[in-house]
N, C-alpha and C positions, 0 to 999 in steps of 0.2 A: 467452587471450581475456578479454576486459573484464568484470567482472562487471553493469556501468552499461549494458546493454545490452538491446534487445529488451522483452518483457511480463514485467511481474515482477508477479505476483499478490499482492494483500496479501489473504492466506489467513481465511476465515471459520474459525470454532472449533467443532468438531461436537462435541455433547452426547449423552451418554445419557440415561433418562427420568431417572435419578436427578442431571443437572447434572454429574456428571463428562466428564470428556475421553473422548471415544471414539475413541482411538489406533488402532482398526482403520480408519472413517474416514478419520482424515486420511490415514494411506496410501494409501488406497485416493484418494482427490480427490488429492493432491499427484502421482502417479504419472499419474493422466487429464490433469492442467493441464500437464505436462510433455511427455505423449504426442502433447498438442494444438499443440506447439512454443511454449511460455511457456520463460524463460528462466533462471528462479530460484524460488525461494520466501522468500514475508515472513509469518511467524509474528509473533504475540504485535502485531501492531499494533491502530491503533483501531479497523479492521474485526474483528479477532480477537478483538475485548471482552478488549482485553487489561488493561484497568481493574479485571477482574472475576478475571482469574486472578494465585493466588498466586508467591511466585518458585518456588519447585519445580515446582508447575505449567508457570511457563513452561521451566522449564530439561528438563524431561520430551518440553513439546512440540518445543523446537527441536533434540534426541536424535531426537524421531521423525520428523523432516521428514527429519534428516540419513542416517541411514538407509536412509531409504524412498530416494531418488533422491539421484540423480549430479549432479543440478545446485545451483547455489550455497544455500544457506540465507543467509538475510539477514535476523535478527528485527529488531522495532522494540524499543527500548531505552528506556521510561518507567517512572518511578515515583512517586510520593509526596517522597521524600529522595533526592540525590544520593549518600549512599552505598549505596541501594540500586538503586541503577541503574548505579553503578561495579561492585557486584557480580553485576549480569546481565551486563554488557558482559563478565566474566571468566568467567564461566557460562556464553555463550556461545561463547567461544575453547575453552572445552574442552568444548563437547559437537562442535568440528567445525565450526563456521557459517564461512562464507566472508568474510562483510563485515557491519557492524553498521547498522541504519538508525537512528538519533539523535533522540530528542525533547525536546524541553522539558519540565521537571516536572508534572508530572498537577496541577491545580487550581491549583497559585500560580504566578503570574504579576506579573512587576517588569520594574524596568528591566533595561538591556542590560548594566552591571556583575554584575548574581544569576545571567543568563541564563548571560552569555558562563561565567563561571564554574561552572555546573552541565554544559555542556557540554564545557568542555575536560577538567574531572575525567575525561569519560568515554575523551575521546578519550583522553588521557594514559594511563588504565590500559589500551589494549589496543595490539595493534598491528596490528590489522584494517584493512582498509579502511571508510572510514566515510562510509554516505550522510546529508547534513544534513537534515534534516524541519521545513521553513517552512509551518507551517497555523496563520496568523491568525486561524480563522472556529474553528475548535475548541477551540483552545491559548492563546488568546489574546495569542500572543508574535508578534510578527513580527520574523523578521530579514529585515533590508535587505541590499539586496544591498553595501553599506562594511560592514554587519556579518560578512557573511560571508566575505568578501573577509580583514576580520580573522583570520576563522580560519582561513583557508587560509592565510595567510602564518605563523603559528603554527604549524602541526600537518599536517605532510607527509600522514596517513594521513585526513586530512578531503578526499574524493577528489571528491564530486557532492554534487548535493541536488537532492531532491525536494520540487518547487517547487508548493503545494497554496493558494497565495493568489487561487485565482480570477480573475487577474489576468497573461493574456500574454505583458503587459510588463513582467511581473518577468524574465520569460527573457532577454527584450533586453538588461532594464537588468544583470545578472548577465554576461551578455558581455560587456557592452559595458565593463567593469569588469573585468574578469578573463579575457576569452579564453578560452583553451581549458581553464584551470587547473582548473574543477568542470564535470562531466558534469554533465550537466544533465534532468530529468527532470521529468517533465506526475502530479503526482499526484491531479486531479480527473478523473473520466470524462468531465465534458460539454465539456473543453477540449483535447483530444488535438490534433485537428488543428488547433487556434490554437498550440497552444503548439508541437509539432514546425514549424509555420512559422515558429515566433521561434526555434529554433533547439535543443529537446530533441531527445533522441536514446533516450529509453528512457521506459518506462510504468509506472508504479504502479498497476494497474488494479483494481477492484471486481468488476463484471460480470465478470469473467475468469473468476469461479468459478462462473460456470454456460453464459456464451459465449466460452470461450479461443478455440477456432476462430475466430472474428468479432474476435476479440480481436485477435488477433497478426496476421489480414489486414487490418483496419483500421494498423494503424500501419506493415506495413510498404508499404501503398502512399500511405500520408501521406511517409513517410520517402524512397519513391521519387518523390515529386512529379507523382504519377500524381491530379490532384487532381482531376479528375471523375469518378472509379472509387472514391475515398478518399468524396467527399461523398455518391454515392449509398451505400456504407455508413453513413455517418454517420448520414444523413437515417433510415434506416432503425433505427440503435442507439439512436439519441440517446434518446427514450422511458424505455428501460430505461437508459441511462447517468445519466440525472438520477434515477433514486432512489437515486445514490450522493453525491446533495450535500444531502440533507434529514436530519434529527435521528434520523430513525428510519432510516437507511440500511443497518445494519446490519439487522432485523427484514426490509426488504425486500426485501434482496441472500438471505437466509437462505430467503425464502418463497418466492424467486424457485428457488433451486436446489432445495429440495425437491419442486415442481413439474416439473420438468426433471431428477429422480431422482438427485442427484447433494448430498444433503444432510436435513437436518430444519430444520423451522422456530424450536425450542426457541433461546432466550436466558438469560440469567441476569438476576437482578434488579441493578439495578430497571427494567432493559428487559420487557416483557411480550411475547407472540406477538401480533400484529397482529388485530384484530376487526371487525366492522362494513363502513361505508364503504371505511375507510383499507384494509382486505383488500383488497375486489372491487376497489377501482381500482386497484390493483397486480397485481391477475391479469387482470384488463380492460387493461390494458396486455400484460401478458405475452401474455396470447391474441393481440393484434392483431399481435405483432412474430412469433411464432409461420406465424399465417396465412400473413405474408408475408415469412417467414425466406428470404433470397436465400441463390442456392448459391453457393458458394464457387470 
């Protein structure tokens, strides 16, 4: 079976008081988001504040995801230097991961000669399956869909990508270009059902890690073209799915699940825990979707 498939969780990072990893934790969340029928785990991404943990660190947590559960591990693979992200992508392969999620270098950002080439290094060192990670709005790289198409015609194990440009009709224009050659995947919450209509078939989801349930029935009756069943969930998510596309979405995905017992709200710096205004209206959201949590 496909690994490009279904709700793939990109995994929040649970802390002790003291800011270490609390590996009791994510077992315990990674085995629930699984039980809830999600289809992988994505450690060490930019929900994971993975900016904030070191490589040991990350090579600790994606041992413990693999572990914990039978289904696929899929970290996100960013660093500072391309040899140190060719060295996670190997750290990876041998802690057990299934498939690598690929990003552009943390803070520098150039043209598509620096890019292409920090990217293939990685693909090059492993022989995983590799999902491509397009977020213009974070990363400040964008690859086009001729960029990408590039690297698929290079690099057999460069298999989908996780299409986070806010924008549709990247999924189109990525067909429309390539066919069936990259899985194709919705990695913003508030665009799931636009994007599985342009033609994704799998989720990078936020929210996942406190509504999997909601999670995985939203996309499979997007996926089954069940679209007035699909939009009244929507209409109902959307709320909490948009605090997965703001600066602090991490802080508010985090607040959100420790309220719904399945987390703490701790972050590392130079993220803070959420205060004031910016709290209540994040739990003022959660209350109302709450009240009127439709059954399943």
């Amino acid at each position: 079976m496909s690994i490009w498939t279904g709700v793939l969780p990109a995994i929040t990072t649970p802390f002790n008081a003291d800011l270490s990893i609390d590996h009791g934790a994510v077992r315990s969340h990674v085995r629930w988001l699984v039980s809830q029928g999600c289809t992988g785990i994505i450690p060490c991404g930019s929900l994971g504040e993975g900016a904030t943990l070191t490589s040991a660190e990350k090579a600790d947590l994606m041992r413990t995801c693999v572990e914990a559960v039978k289904a696929p591990v899929v970290p996100g693979i960013a660093a500072l230097s391309t040899d140190e992200a060719v060295r996670l992508a190997r750290a990876a392969e041998d802690a057990g991961c299934a498939g690598l999620m690929v990003l552009p270098p943390y803070v520098y950002s150039s043209d598509w000669r620096e890019m292409k080439a920090h990217v293939s290094a990685v693909l090059r060192a492993t022989k995983l399956p590799c999902l491509l990670y397009n977020n213009p709005v974070a990363y400040k790289t964008d690859f086009t869909p001729a960029q990408l198409a590039e690297l698929a015609t290079e690099h057999d194990n460069a298999v989908a990508v996780k299409e986070s440009s806010t924008d549709a009709r990247r999924v189109t224009g990525i067909r429309a270009l390539l066919g069936d050659r990259l899985t194709l995947g919705v990695g913003v919450d508030d665009c799931l059902v636009e994007g599985v209509e342009a033609g994704a078939r799998f989720w990078v989801a936020g929210l996942v890690n406190a509504f999997p349930a909601e999670s995985v029935r939203l996309l499979e009756l997007s996926l089954a073209g069940k679209k007035k069943e699909a939009f009244e969930l929507y209409r109902w998510f959307l709320p909490l799915l948009r605090l997965d596309t703001v600066p602090k979405f991490v802080q508010l995905i985090k607040l959100v699940q420790q309220e719904v017992g399945w987390g703490h709200e701790r972050v590392r710096g130079p993220r803070m825990e959420l205060v004031g205004a910016e709290r209540e209206e994040c739990l003022r959201v959660l209350r109302e979707a709450l009240a009127n949590r439709p059954s399943l």
